[in-house]
Steps between C-alpha positions, in 0.01 A plus 500: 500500500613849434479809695240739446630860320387656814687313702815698704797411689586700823860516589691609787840529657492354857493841644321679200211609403370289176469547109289404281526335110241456292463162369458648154859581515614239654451307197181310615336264261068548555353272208788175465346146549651383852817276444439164596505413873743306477771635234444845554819740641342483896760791664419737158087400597608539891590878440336596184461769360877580678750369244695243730835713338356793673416314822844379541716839431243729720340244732644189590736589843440804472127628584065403551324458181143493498303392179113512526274381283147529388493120429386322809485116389857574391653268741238278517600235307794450754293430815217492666291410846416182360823396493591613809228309616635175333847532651298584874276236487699203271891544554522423869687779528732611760517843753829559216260467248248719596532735832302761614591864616307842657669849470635472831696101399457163447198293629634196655485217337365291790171714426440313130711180487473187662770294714695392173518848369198446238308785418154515602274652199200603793750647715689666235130686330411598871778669531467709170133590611710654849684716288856285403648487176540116368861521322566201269873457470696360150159426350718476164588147642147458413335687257646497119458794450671678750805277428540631166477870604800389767695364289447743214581775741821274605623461149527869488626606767713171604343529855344222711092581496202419716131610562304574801131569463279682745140494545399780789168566593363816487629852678792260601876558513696186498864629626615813662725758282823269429744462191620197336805341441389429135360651190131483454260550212131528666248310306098645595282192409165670619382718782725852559760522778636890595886491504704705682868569450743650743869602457731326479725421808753205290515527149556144370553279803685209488316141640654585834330856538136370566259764610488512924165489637412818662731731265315810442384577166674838340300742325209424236627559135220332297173372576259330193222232490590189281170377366429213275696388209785750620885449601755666749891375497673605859909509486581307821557776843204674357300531837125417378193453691135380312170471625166381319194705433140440528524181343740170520845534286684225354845590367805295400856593582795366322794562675849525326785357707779609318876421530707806611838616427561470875415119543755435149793633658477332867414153292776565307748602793376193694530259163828618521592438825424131474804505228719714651658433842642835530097654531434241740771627775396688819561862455870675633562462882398842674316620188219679758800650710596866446832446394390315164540759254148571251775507249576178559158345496464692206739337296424142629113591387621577166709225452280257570242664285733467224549149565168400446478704212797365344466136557161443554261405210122646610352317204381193757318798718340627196412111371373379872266858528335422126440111588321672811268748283471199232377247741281728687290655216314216337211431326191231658569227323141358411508308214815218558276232580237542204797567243617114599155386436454635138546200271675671208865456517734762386592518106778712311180763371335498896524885586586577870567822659729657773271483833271824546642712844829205508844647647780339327846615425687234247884531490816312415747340763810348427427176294145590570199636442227555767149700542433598809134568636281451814791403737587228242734428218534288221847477340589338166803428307653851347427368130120545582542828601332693205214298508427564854604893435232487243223299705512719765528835338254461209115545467310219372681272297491137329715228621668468194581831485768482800853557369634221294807448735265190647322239269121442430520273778724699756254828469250266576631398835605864567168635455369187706722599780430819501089494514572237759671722703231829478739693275293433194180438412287398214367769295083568547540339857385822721742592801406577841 
């Protein structure tokens, strides 16, 4: 669905007061057919009409962005109540799974789950009716499509992603003013919730700087109502607060843990200290005494510094931080079972396709060649390796159309493999 011409996004620095663009200019498109659920670009639909180029030079790090939209149902196909009530009622889920929180912090999960820490579904509606917000935590373990907005959102930005999705009652608040450790686009399914944002006190916090309950909010720098169909994104340390109107709000977060520049260079300086014994010694005798000159610490800091920059190859931090992000953001696999049942074996003109939403990064190693994807690998002999370049890189495509550097029969078993696996998938089969 596209936005409506008279759409606007609202912008603001964390401190500032906020602009407004026209969707017009933005480059909005008001009369395209919808792109298919499935295939469609979901972080250019997340934001439109803001060009994602735009997003990420003015935005991203950096400041609130608030895109409403006339277009209420445009969420809807995501979520709804109905499903919330099939994972409450059906999932025997957990007080992890689902917990429950007021303005003034958590309910205790003695009040709505039983001795083994199942959820009770009564309890848990009671509750809501009292005035606390039912928070559904990584629902994209369980509904399709939420996994492919995670992982299209963790393609991009080569960030671990999850959702949270809140259901408050009405003229409810479900947390006190706080900030986040995490970037978060705000998702309004239905109802309207009134957001308030406050300066901010720690511009991009790392993991370690969580918010302190009882920390005074600064100043008010933006206040707006997020109503149906619209979006917010929150740079993490932006202090926040949101509270629902007359009627009940449902909203999805997806929060962007992202790897820092801070956590590469300790991983690195601690990968290199299991190599090198010389990191691994106690610092000098009397160090804290104040006869040690800062001259002298000085030049030990530096030379130690260039140490591990001399001799110490990061490229294993860099590898172990994109296996994280690649086995993190994956698809629901829905369709393994029934794609083993189909009679019709595989033939040299079967077309099969890349898997819809699928994080996989295909590279060369050594003798080898290997394709890496959902916390899994699968490694073939080097001579294979444009074949598997090309499967996992291309559109749709025939089996026979797979480089020639493998037989009839060898692109067969590649392609076999591969579907086997989830990488591919056969072409008109529809991904979840």
């Amino acid at each position: 669905m596209t936005t409506d011409a008279r759409s606007t996004s609202t912008t603001t620095d964390a401190g500032g007061a906020g602009t407004t663009m026209n969707a017009r200019s933005a480059g909005t498109t008001t009369n395209a057919e919808p792109a298919p659920p499935v295939d469609r670009d979901w972080y250019a639909w997340l934001i439109d009409p803001l060009p994602t180029a735009e997003f990420e030079r003015d935005y991203y790090e950096q400041r609130l962005l608030h895109v409403p939209r006339e277009a209420p149902s445009y969420y809807a196909e995501l979520l709804s109540v109905d499903d919330l009530d099939v994972v409450l009622g059906t999932h025997s889920a957990g007080h992890r799974d689902v917990t429950l929180v007021r303005g003034d912090g958590n309910v205790p999960p003695a009040e709505y789950t039983g001795d083994a820490g199942r959820v009770h579904p009564v309890a848990v509606a009671r509750l809501f009716d009292d005035g606390a917000t039912v928070v559904f935590n990584q629902l994209h373990k369980r509904v399709p499509a939420l996994a492919r907005l995670c992982v299209a959102l963790g393609r991009r930005f080569s960030s671990r992603v999850q959702t949270n999705v809140y259901l408050t009652p009405p003229d409810a608040q479900g947390f006190a003013p706080h900030w986040d450790t995490h970037d978060v686009f705000v998702l309004q399914i239905s109802g309207t919730k009134r957001w308030t944002i406050y300066d901010t006190r720690v511009r991009l916090p790392l993991r370690g700087q969580r918010f302190e309950p009882g920390t005074p909010p600064g100043d008010v720098s933006h206040e707006f109502e997020l109503g149906p169909g619209s979006a917010a994104y929150l740079p993490r340390g932006l202090m926040h607060a949101a509270r629902s109107t007359a009627e009940a709000s449902l909203h999805v977060t997806l929060g962007l843990t992202a790897f820092t520049w801070a956590e590469l260079l300790v991983e690195s300086v601690s990968a290199a200290a299991l190599e090198e014994e010389s990191l691994r010694r106690n610092l000098p005798r009397g160090f804290a005494g104040e006869g040690f000159p800062a001259t002298e610490r000085r030049r030990l800091f530096d030379e130690k510094l260039a140490f591990v920059r001399s001799r110490f190859d990061p490229e294993a931090v860099w590898r172990r931080f994109a296996d994280e992000v690649l086995a993190a953001d994956v698809p629901l696999f829905t369709d393994l079972l029934g794609q083993r049942l189909r009679p019709a074996r595989l033939t040299p003109g079967s077309r099969v396709r890349r898997r819809a939403g699928l994080l996989a990064e295909a590279a060369t190693e050594g003798e080898t060649c290997v394709v890496r994807f959902c916390g899994r690998e699968v490694r073939l002999p080097l001579a294979a390796w444009p074949a598997l370049r090309f499967a996992t890189t291309a559109g749709e495509f025939a089996v026979e159309d797979l480089p020639d550097c493998l037989d009839a029969e060898g692109k067969l078993t590649l392609v076999t493999r591969l579907v086997r696996e989830g990488v591919l998938q056969r072409a008109g089969v529809a991904s979840s």
